[in-house]
N, C-alpha and C positions, 0 to 999 in steps of 0.2 A: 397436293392439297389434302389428300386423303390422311397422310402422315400427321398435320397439324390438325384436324378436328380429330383424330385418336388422340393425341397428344393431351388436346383440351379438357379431351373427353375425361381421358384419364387422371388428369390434374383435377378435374372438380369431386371425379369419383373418390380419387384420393383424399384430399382435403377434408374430407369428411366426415366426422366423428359416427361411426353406425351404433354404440349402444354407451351408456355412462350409467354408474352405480357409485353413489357413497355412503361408504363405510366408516368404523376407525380401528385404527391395528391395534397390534397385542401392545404398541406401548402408549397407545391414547391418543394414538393422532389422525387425526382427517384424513380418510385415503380415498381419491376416487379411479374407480376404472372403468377402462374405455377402450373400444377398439378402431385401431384405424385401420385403414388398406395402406401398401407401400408398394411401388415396383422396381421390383428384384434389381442392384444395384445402383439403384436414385435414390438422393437424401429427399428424406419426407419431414417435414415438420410433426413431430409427435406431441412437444409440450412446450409452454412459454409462459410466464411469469412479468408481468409490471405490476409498477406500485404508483400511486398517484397523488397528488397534492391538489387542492382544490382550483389551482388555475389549470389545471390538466398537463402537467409537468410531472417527469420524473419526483418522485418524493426518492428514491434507491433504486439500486439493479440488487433486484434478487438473485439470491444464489439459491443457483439448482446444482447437482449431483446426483451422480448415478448410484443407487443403493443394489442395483441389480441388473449386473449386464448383458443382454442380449447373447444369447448362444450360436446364434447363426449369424451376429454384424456389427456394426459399432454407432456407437450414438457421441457426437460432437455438441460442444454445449458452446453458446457464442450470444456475444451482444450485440444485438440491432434494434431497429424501430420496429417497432411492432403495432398492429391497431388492434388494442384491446377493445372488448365487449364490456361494460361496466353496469355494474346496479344502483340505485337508491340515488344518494347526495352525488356519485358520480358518472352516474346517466350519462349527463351533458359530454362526457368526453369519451364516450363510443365513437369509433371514428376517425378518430386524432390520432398520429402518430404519437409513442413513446418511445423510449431507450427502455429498453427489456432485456431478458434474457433468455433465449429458444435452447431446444434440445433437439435435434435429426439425426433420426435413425436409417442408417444405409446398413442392407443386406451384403453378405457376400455374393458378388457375381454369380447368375445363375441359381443361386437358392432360391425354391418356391415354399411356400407353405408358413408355419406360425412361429410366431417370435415371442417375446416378453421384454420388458423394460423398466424398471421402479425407478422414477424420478423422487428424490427431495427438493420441495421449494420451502424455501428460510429466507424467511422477511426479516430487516432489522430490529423490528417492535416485538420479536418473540414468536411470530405466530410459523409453524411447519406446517406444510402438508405435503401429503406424501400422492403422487401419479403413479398409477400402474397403468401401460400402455400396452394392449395385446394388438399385435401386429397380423393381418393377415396379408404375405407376400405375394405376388402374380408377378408373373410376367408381361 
């Protein structure tokens, strides 16, 4: 019993964005960073991307890409449902599952300590931006 509230414990602790800052880089692009927690050999959700159309439907799967790979792990980039957070005109579909595209960063076994990760997210309509994801590992 004790195993599954660490578990849980760790999953919310994880999930957790603890600081975000935006910038934009040397070539003009919106960049934000953020730090997550991960533990040492579990994939962790680091970043994820949808795009929406007014009935709250996929409008595209963004594509994300790794512009900077992780030194101590590897980051897999995959499509699923995802329940975005949304602002303004699309408010209303916070909540709602989408077709997106996530990025999860797993350490090497036993690595504890800091990682880094640059996501690009590239929307059909033109628009980039760019995630830097600073990693702090536990066990």
């Amino acid at each position: 019993m004790n195993k599954i509230l660490l578990k849980i414990s760790a999953a919310i602790l994880i999930s957790t964005a603890v600081a975000s800052c935006v910038t934009t880089n040397a070539e003009g692009i919106k960049q934000t960073t953020y730090t997550k927690n991960a533990l040492s050999g579990e994939p962790t959700k680091i970043d994820w991307a949808v795009a929406v159309k007014g009935d709250c439907s996929a409008r595209v799967i963004p594509e994300l890409r790794v512009l900077q790979a992780p030194q101590h792990g590897t980051v897999d980039i995959v499509h699923e449902k995802l329940d975005g957070k949304f602002h303004g005109t699309y408010a209303k579909c916070t909540g709602k599952d989408v077709q997106g595209a996530a990025a999860y960063y797993t350490s090497k076994k036993g690595f504890t300590g800091t990682d880094k990760v640059v996501i690009r997210n590239s929307y059909k309509d033109g628009v980039v931006r760019d995630s830097v994801a600073e990693i702090n590992v536990v066990k």
